[in-house]
C-alpha positions as CSV (number, residue, x, y, z in Angstrom):
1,X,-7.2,12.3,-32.6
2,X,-3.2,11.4,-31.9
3,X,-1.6,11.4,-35.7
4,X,1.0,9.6,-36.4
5,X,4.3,10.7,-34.8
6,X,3.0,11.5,-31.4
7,X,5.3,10.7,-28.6
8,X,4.2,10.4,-25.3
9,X,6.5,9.6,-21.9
10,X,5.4,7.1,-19.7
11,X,6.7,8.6,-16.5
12,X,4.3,11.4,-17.2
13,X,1.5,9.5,-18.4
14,X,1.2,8.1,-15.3
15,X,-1.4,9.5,-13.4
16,X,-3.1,11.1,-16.2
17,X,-7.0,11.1,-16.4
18,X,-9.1,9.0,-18.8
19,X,-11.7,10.3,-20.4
20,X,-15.0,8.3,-22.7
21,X,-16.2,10.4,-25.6
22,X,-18.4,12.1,-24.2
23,X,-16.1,13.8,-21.6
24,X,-17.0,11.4,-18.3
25,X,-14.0,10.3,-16.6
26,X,-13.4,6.4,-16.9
27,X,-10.5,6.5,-14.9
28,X,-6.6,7.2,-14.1
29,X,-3.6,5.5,-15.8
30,X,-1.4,3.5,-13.7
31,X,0.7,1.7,-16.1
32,X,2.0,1.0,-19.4
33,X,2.0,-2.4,-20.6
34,X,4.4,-3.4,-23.3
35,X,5.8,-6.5,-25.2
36,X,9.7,-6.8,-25.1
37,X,10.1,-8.6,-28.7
38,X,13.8,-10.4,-30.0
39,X,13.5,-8.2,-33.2
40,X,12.6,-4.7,-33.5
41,X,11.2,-1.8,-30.5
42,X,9.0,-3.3,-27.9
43,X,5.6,-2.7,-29.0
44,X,2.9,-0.6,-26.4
45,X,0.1,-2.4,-26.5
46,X,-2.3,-1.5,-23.5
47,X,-2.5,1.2,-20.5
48,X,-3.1,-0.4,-17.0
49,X,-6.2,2.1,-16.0
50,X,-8.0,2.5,-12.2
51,X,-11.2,2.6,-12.5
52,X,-13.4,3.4,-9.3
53,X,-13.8,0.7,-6.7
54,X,-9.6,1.1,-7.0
55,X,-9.8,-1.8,-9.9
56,X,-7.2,-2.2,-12.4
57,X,-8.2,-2.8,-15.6
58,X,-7.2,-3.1,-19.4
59,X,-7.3,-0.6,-21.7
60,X,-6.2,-1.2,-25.6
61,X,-4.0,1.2,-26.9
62,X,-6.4,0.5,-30.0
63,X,-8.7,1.8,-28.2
64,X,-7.4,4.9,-27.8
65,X,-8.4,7.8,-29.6
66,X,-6.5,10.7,-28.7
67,X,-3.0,11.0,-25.9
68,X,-2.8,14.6,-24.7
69,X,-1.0,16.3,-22.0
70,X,-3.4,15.8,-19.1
71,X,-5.8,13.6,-20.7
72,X,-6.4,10.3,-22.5
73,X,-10.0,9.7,-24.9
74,X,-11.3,6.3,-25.1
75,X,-13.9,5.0,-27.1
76,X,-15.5,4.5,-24.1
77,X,-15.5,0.5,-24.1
78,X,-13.5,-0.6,-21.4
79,X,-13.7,-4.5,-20.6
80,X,-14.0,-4.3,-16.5
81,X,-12.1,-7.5,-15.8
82,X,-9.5,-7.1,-13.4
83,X,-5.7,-6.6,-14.6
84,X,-3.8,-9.7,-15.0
85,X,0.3,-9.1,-15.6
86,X,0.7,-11.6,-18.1
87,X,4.7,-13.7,-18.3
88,X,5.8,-12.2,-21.6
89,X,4.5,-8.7,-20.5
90,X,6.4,-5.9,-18.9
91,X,5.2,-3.1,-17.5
92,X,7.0,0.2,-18.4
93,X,6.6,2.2,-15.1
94,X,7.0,-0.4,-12.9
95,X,9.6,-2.7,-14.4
96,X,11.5,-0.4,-17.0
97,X,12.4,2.8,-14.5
98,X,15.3,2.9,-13.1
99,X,16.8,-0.5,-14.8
100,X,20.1,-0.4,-15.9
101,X,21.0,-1.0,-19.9
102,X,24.4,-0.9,-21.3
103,X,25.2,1.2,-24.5
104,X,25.6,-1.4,-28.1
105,X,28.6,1.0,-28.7
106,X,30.6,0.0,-25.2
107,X,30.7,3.4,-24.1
108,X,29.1,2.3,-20.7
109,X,26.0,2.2,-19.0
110,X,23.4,3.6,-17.8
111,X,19.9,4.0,-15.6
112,X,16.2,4.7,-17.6
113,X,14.8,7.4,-16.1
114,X,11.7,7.4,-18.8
115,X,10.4,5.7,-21.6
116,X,8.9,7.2,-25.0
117,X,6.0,5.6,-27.3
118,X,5.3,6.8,-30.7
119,X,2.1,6.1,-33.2
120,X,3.1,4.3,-36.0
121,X,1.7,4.9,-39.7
122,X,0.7,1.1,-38.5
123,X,-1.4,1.9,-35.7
124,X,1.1,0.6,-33.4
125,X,2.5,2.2,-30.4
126,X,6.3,1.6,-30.2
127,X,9.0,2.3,-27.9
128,X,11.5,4.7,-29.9
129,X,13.2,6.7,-27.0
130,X,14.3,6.1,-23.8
131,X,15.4,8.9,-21.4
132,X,18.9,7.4,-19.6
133,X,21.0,9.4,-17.4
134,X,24.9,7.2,-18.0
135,X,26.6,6.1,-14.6
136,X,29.6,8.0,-13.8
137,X,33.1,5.8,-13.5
138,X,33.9,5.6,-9.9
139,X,30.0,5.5,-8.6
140,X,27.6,3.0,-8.1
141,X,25.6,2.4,-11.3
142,X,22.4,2.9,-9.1
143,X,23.4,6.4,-7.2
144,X,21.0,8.8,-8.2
145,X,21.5,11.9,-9.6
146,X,24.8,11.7,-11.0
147,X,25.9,11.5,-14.4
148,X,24.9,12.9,-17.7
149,X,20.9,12.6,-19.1
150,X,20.4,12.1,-22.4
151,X,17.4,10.9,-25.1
152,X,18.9,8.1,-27.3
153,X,17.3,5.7,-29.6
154,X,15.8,2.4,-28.4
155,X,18.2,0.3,-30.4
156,X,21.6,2.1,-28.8
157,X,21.2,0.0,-25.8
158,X,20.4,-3.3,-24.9
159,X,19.2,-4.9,-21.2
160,X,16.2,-3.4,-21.7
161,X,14.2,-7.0,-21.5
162,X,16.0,-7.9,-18.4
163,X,16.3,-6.8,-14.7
164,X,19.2,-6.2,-13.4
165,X,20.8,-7.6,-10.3
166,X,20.2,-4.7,-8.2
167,X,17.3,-2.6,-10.2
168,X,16.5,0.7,-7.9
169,X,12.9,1.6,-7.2
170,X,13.4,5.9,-6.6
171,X,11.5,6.5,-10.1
172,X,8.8,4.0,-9.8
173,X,7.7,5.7,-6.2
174,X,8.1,9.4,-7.6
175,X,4.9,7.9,-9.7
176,X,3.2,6.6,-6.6
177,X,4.3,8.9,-4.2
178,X,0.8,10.5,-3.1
179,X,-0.8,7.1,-2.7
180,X,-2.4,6.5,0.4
181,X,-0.6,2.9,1.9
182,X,-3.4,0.3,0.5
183,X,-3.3,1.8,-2.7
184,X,0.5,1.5,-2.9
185,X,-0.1,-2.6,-1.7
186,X,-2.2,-2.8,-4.3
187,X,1.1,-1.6,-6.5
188,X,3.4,-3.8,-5.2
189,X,0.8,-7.2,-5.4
190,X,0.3,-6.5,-9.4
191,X,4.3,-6.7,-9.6
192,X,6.7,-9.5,-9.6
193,X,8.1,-11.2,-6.7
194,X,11.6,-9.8,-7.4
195,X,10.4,-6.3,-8.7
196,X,8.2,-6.5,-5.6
197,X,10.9,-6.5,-3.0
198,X,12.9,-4.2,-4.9
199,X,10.5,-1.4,-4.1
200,X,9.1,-2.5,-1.0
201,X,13.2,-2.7,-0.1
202,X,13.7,1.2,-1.3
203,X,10.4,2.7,1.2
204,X,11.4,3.9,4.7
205,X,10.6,1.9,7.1
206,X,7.3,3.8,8.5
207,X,6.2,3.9,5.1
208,X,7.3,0.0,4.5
209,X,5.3,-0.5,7.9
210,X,2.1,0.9,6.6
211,X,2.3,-0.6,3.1
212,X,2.9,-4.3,5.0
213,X,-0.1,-4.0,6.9
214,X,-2.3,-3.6,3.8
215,X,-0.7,-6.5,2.1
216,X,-1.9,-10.1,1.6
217,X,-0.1,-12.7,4.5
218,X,1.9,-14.4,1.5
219,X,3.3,-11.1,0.1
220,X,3.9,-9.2,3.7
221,X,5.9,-12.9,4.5
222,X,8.1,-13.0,1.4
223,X,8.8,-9.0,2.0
224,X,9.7,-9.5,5.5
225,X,11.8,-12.5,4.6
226,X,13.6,-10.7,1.6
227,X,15.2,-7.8,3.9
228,X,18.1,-8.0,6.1
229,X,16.9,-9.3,9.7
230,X,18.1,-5.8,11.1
231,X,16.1,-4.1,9.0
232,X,13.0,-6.3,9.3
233,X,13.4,-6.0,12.8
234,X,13.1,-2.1,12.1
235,X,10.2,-2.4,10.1
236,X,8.3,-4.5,12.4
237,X,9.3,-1.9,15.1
238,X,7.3,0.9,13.4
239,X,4.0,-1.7,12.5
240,X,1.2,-1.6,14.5
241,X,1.8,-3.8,17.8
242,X,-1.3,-6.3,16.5
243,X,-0.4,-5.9,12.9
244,X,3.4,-7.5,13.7
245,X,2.4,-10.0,16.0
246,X,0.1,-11.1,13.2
247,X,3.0,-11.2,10.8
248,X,5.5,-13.0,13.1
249,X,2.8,-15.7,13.7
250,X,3.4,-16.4,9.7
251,X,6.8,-17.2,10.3
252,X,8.5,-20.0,11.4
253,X,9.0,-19.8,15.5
254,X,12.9,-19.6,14.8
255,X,13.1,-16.7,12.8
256,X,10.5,-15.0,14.6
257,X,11.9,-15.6,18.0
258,X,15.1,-14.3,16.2
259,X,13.4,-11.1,15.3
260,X,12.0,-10.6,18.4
261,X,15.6,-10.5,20.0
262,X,16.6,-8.0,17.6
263,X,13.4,-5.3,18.2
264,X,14.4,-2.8,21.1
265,X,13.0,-4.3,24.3
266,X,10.0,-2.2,24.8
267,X,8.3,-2.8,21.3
268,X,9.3,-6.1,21.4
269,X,7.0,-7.0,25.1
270,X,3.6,-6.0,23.4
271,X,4.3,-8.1,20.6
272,X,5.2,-11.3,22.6
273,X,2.2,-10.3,24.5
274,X,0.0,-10.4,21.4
275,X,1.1,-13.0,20.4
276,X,0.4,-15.6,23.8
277,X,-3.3,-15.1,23.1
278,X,-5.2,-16.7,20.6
279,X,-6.1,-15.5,17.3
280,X,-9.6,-15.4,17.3
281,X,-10.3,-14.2,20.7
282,X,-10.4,-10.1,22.2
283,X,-6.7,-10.4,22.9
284,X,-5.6,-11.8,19.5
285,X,-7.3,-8.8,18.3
286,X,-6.4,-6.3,20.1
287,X,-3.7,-3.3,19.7
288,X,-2.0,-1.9,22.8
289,X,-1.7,1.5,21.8
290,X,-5.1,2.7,22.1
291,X,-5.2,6.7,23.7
292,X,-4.9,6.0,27.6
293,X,-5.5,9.1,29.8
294,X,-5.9,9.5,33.5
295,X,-9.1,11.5,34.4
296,X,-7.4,14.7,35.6
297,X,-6.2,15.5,31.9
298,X,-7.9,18.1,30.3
299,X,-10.2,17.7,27.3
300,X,-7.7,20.0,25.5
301,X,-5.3,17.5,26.4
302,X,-7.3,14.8,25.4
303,X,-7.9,16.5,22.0
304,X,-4.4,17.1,20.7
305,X,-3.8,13.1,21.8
306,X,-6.4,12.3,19.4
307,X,-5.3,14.3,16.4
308,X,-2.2,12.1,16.4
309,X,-1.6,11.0,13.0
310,X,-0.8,7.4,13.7
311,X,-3.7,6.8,14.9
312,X,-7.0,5.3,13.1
313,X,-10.4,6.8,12.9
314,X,-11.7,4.0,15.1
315,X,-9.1,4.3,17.6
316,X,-9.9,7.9,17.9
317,X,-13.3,7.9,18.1
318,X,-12.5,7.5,21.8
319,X,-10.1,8.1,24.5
320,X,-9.7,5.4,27.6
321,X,-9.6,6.3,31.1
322,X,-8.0,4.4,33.9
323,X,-5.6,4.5,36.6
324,X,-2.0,4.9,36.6
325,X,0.2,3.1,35.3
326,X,-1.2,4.3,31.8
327,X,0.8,2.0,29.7
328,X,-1.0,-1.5,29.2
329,X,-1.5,-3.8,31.2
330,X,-2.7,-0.1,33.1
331,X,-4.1,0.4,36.8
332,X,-8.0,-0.3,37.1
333,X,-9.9,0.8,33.9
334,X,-12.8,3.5,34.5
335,X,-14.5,4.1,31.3
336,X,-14.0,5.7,27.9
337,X,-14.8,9.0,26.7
338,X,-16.2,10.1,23.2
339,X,-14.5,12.2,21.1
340,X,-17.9,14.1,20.1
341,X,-18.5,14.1,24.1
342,X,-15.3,16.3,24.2
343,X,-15.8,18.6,21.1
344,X,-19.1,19.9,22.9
345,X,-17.5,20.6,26.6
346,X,-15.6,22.9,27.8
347,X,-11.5,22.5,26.7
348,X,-10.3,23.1,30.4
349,X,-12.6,20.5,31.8
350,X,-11.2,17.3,33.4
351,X,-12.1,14.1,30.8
352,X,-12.9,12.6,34.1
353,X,-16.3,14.2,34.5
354,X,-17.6,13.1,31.1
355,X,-16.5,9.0,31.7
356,X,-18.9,6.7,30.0
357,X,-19.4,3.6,32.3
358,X,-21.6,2.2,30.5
359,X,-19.8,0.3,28.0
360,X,-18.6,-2.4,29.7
361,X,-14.9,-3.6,28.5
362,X,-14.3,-7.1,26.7
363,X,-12.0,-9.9,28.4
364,X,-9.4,-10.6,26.7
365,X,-10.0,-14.3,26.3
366,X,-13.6,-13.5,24.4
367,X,-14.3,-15.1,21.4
368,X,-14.5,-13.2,18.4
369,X,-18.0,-13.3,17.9
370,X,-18.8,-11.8,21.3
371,X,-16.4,-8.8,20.6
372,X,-18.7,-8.5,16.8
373,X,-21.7,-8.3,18.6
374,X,-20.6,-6.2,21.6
375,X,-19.3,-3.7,18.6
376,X,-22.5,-4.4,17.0
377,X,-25.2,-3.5,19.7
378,X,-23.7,0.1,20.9
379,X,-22.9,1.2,17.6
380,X,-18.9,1.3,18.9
381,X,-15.8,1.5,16.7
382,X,-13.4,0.1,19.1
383,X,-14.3,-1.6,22.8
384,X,-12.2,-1.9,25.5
385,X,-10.2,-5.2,26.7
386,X,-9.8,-6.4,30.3
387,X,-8.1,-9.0,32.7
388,X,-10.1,-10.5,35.2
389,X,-8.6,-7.8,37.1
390,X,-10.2,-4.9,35.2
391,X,-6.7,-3.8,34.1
392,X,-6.9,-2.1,30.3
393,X,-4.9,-4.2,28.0
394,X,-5.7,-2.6,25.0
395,X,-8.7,-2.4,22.3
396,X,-10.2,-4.0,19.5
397,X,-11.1,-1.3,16.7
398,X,-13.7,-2.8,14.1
399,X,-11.5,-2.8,11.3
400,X,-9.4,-5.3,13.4
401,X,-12.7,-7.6,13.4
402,X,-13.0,-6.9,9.9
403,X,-10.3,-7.9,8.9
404,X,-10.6,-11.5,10.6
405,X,-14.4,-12.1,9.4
406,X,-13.8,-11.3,5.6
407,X,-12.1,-14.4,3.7
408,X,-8.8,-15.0,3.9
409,X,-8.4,-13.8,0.3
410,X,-10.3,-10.7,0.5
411,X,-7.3,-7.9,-0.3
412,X,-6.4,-10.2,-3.1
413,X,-10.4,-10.2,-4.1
414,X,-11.8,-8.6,-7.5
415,X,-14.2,-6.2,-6.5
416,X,-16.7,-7.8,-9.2
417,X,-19.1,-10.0,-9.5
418,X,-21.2,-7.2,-10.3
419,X,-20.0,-4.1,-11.9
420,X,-19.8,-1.1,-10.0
421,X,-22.4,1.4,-11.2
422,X,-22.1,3.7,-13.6
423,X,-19.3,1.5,-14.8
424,X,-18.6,0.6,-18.3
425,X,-19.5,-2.6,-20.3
426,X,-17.3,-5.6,-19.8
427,X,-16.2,-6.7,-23.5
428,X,-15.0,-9.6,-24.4
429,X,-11.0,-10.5,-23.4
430,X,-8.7,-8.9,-26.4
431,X,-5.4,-10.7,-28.0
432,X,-2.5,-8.3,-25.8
433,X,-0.2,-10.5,-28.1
């Protein structure tokens, strides 16, 4: 059991496993959630805990029985409702790192760089500590790394219950930084609008790329909107060729035009390519970037193309075979070749001798539910798209029909309805007040 006095830091909570009574893992903690109050430390009153199926859910600090390092025990009731931020609720990892507070005593300012909670005789968890490192004179208040870090008492600093103008996001991704890219969406949806941008606004622009694509329409549109157009331009640039074209058609035809201008000319041709077809048709799906090879390379060849880490488990499933020019639209398309084909022939074989022409390509004007059921009958992860000509102009992988036959709303969807097995008991909703 935690006695009274424990302390705990956030920033290392994070991550932690939680554990029911009987030593089954429930889940990992994502977040702290705590109320900000006029009088008095902000009170802890909840951990933000993924539970399998990637839900977020609720757990009471009160119904928390022991905080060690590298574990929390519940009491094993967990109410399975998905996580709701609510207005007077902040969450400590995501919104308190790296905000700037000024000292009550006017010696300066400075950055949190972690938070403390502590069991009160009460039963409450409070905020007591607060790990700040102060901002040199001279330097940015939001450079990293400089100035002195030290543990002071909640009540030597105020601006704790407010954002600044300019709040960094380093410390929040430190917590996040093994997350695989629809994990990390699912981060940045549960935050605020402004807190949102911040962080998407402090990834690299590959990383910013593969978060986007994983995002709801809405929140990859207000992202995209809230960076500089050079940078959006950027970011677009390292998306895949479909995903942006998707994205752009969000916008409003000026800015998107505008953007366009500003990608480097090659990037920028499949795009406005995607984006002449319509969106429920082969070519609407489609990517460009599918593995093209003529038939004289060598299944070795063909192998390490493959393994490139771009690419998705659909797309390389397969490589394509055609004519030069091998850039899309290419010279006449021949066939595809499976990657199991090639793991069980010789590496110095031509990929030419093992073409499957059976699997006739797609036109590109086909309607959506002739590429479902063309993926459908041969058991294919992606299918090849033609002109009338039989030039390859790229492929349609079946997470890209997926993605257009769920609902609208489906990344933003609970997983429930029913609970996931071997999940807890839903309780009823608790006062977080």
């Amino acid at each position: 059991m935690s006695s009274v006095g424990t302390r705990v830091f956030v920033a290392r909570l994070a991550g932690t496993t939680v554990f029911d009574p009987l030593g089954d893992q429930v889940g990992r903690v994502r977040d702290v959630v705590v109320l900000i109050r006029p009088k008095g430390a902000p009170r802890a009153v909840g951990l933000v805990v993924e539970v399998p199926g990637k839900r977020r859910v609720f757990l009471p600090l009160t119904r928390v029985t022991s905080v060690d390092a590298g574990q929390v025990i519940s009491t094993g009731l967990v109410n399975m409702r998905r996580f709701e931020q609510r207005a007077f609720e902040t969450m400590a990892v995501g919104e308190l790192l790296d905000r700037a507070v000024e000292f009550v005593d006017g010696s300066g300012t400075a950055t949190v760089e972690d938070v403390a909670i502590e069991l009160q005789r009460t039963g409450d968890w409070l905020v007591t500590k607060l790990f700040v490192r102060r901002h040199t004179p001279g330097h940015r208040s939001l450079l990293r790394r400089r100035g002195e870090t030290t543990l002071v008492d909640v009540g030597e600093v105020t601006g704790l219950s407010r954002a600044s103008a300019a709040q960094g996001a380093e410390l929040l991704l430190a917590q996040y930084e093994d997350l695989k890219p629809a994990d990390l969406a699912d981060v940045l949806h549960d935050l605020g609008s402004t807190r949102r941008l911040e962080v998407a606004s402090a990834l690299d622009n590959d990383r910013l790329a593969d978060v986007l694509e994983e995002l709801p329409e809405d929140d990859q549109v207000a992202i995209l909107q809230g960076l500089a157009l050079g940078r959006a331009a950027d970011v677009l640039e390292a998306m895949e060729p479909d995903d942006a074209a998707d994205l752009l058609g969000e916008l409003p035809d000026e800015q998107a035009a505008e953007l366009l201008e500003l990608m480097e000319p090659d990037e920028a041709k499949d795009v406005r390519r995607l984006l002449a077809y319509e969106d429920n048709t082969a070519g609407g799906l489609m990517t460009t970037e599918p593995v093209i090879l003529g038939p004289e390379t060598s299944i070795a060849a063909a192998l390490a193309h493959v393994r490139r880490q771009d690419l998705t488990p659909a797309l390389a499933s397969m490589v394509f075979v055609a004519r030069p020019p091998l850039e899309t639209p290419t010279g006449r398309f021949i066939g595809v070749v499976h990657l199991q084909r090639m793991l069980r022939e010789p590496p110095h074989d031509s990929i030419g001798s093992y073409v499957d022409t059976d699997i006739e390509p797609i036109l590109v004007d086909a309607p959506l539910m002739n590429v479902t059921r063309r993926l459908a009958t041969y058991n294919l992860l992606a299918l090849p798209v033609v002109d009338p000509e039989r030039r390859l102009l790229g492929a349609v992988s079946v997470d890209d029909v997926l993605d257009h036959l769920l609902p609208e709303d489906w990344r933003e969807a609970d997983d429930d309805g029913d609970e996931a097995d071997g999940a807890l008991p839903a309780l009823p909703e608790v006062d977080r007040g």
